[in-house]
C-alpha positions, 0 to 999 in steps of 0.5 A, a space after each residue: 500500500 502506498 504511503 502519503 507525506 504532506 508538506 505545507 509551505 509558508 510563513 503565515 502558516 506558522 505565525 497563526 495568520 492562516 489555518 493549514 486547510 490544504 493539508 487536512 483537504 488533502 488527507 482526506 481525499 488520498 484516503 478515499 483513494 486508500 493512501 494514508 498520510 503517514 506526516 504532515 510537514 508545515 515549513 516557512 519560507 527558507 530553501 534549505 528548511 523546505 529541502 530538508 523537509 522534502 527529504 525526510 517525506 521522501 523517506 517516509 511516502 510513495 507520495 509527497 504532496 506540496 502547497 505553497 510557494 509557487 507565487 511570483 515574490 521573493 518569499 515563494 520558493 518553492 520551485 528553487 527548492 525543488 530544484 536544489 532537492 532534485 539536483 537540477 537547474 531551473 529551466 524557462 518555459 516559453 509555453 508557460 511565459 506565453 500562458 501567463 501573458 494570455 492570462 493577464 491580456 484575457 483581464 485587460 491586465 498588464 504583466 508584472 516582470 516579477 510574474 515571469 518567475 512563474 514561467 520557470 520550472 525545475 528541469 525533468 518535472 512535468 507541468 500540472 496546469 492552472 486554470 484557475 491562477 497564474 502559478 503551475 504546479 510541478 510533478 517530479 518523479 524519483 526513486 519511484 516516487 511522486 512529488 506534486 507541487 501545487 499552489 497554497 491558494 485553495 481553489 487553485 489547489 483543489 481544482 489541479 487535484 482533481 484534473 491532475 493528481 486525482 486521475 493519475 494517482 487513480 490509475 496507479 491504485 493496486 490491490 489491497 483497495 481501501 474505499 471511504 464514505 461517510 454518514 453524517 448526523 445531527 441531534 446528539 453528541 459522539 459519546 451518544 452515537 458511540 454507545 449507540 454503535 457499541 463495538 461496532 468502533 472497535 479499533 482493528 475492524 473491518 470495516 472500520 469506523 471513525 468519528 469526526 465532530 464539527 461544530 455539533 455535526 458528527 461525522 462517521 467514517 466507514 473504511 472497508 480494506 478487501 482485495 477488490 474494489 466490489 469486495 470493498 464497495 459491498 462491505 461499504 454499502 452493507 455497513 452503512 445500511 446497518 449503521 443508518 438502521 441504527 441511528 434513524 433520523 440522526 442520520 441527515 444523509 449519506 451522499 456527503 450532502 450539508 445540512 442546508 443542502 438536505 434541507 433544501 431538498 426536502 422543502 423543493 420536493 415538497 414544493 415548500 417555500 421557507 422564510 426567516 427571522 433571526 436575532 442572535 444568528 444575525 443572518 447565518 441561517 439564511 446565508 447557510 441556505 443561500 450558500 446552495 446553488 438553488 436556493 432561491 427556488 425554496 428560500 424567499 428572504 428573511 429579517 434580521 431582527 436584531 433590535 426589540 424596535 425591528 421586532 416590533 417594526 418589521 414582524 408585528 410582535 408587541 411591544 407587550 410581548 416583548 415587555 412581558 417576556 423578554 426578547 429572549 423568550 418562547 412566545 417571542 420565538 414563536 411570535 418571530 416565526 409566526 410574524 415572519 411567515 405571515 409578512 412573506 406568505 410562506 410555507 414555512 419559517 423559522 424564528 430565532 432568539 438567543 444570548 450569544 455572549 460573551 457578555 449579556 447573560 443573567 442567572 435566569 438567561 444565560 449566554 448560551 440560551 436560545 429558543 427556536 421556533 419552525 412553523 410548517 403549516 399551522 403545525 409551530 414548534 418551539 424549543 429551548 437550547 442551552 448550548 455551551 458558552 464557550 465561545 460567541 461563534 459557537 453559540 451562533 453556529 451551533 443555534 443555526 444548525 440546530 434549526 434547520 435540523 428541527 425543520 429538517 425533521 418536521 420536514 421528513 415526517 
């Protein structure tokens, strides 16, 4: 089986500036092609400490994977690396020169002399286009192993993986197979489902099964090993189909959709349309439902009714409510919904309300306390949470989630 080394490249990764996404994208998509990460590098922006680091993936992996670099700057330098790793000179690519011009003239942009740097690449590696930027990447070969260097910007690093690495790596996969998928749940901690599954978690299983947690959102891992990739694929199937019976409506979906994604779904096959009204979430439900291509075919707006006044102003709710109850309240939730879905004439709402924190909580309402309201018909549930003060962006993730996944639910009744 081969083996996987990641290197990440850039100062701003090591000063905390910039989270290293590249390298747990990365790992991810190797497993599904059954290729384990075996290290992780993160290095700054000096030569001899990225060749160093190239040397020691290239003892450990069959496949180094690099981000990171390749821009035009006196801080990228990660093809002068590769070079002096590999023992050759820099060689200019006229092809690459031409390219990096068209792009710039396709902009109705003038060319840095600094981008030309772009146009050089260690002598003997391959190219590995990018329709996305300027900077290509580079595929070494040695020793019988694989270097792919890509650029540290995301979607350009993404995109090269699937057009380039992905298909080549593919064709080069041999017995055992390892395949991947995922269930994903919603509703109930990872301590909850792991009693749940019971030995099921075991370590030394196959198929095997790991937890991942995410801002409330529980993410199970099914790795089947065979010697086939049918073998390997029914062991798959079968496990998943188990798991699902055992989880029930934990379970939003099987097919890596989002929770906005699965919601959507739901209100378009039903023929629903949805409408919002957030206070403590400030807009994150809608801007989650919205982050899905479609969306305006389900989702008709929504106010972010921050303010007692906008309450008041915008989704009719009293003066009275409000003074009886606080903002923070089931009837003012409920009424937020109600008001909601009567001003856009919807199928369905939702109505938040909460403390997100840090400050404004009391002994009676404390920061992490929020109340949702989903309305499907005439049906109006409401609910209280009282999530984890831990930390503002939290609460707000955590409370937008959880209502869609109260709709999700009403929904799939």
């Amino acid at each position: 089986m081969k083996k996987a080394c990641i290197v990440s490249i850039g100062n701003e990764l090591l000063n905390g500036r910039t989270v290293d996404t590249n390298a747990h994208w990365l790992s991810t998509q190797l497993l599904e092609l059954g290729i384990p990460t075996e290290e992780i590098w993160v290095v700054g922006d000096d030569i001899d400490h990225i060749v160093s680091c190239f040397k020691q993936a290239s003892e450990v992996g069959d496949i180094i994977l690099v981000s990171g670099g390749l821009g035009p700057t006196d801080d990228d330098l990660t093809r002068q690396a590769l070079a002096k790793f590999l023992g050759v000179e820099l060689e200019f690519k006229q092809d690459l020169y031409d390219g990096l011009k068209a792009f710039f003239e396709s902009r109705k942009v003038v060319m840095a002399s600094i981008n030309s740097v772009q146009a050089y690449i260690p002598k003997g590696t391959k190219v590995i286009a990018n329709p996305v930027g300027t900077a290509p990447g580079m595929h070494a070969t040695f020793n019988g192993k694989d270097l792919f260097s890509v650029p540290g910007v995301p979607v350009e690093m993404k995109s090269m993986y699937k057009d380039y690495i992905y298909p080549l790596l593919a064709s080069q996969k041999t017995s055992p197979v390892v395949l991947t998928e995922r269930i994903l749940c919603y509703g109930a901690g990872e301590s909850t489902i792991a009693q749940q599954l019971g030995n099921r978690m075991k370590r030394g299983r196959n198929p095997l099964i790991n937890c991942t947690v995410c801002g409330g959102q529980i993410t199970l891992h099914v790795v089947a090993t065979a010697d086939d990739f049918n073998h390997a694929r029914s062991m798959i199937v079968q496990q998943k189909q188990e798991l699902v019976s055992i989880l029930g409506s934990l379970v939003y979906s099987t097919e890596d959709e989002t929770l906005p994604e699965v919601v959507g779904k739901l209100l378009r096959q039903r023929k629903m349309n949805l409408v919002t009204a957030e206070s403590c979430t400030g807009g994150l439900i809608g801007k989650l439902l919205t982050d899905a291509a479609g969306s305006s075919d389900y989702y008709l707006g929504g106010w972010i009714t921050y303010s007692n006044e906008s309450k008041i102003r915008d989704l009719g709710i009293s003066k009275e409510l409000l003074e009886t109850h606080g903002a923070v309240s089931e009837p003012v939730a409920r009424a937020m919904a109600l008001g909601a879905q009567a001003k856009a004439s919807a199928d369905a709402a939702i109505g938040i309300s909460g403390i997100a924190g840090p400050g404004g909580g009391t002994e009676q309402k404390p920061v992490g306390l929020v109340y949702i309201a989903v309305v499907s018909g005439r049906d109006v549930e409401v609910r209280e949470f009282r999530f984890s003060p831990l930390a503002r962006e939290m609460i707000r993730q955590r409370a937008a989630l959880t209502a869609l996944n109260m709709l999700r639910l009403k929904l799939g009744v």
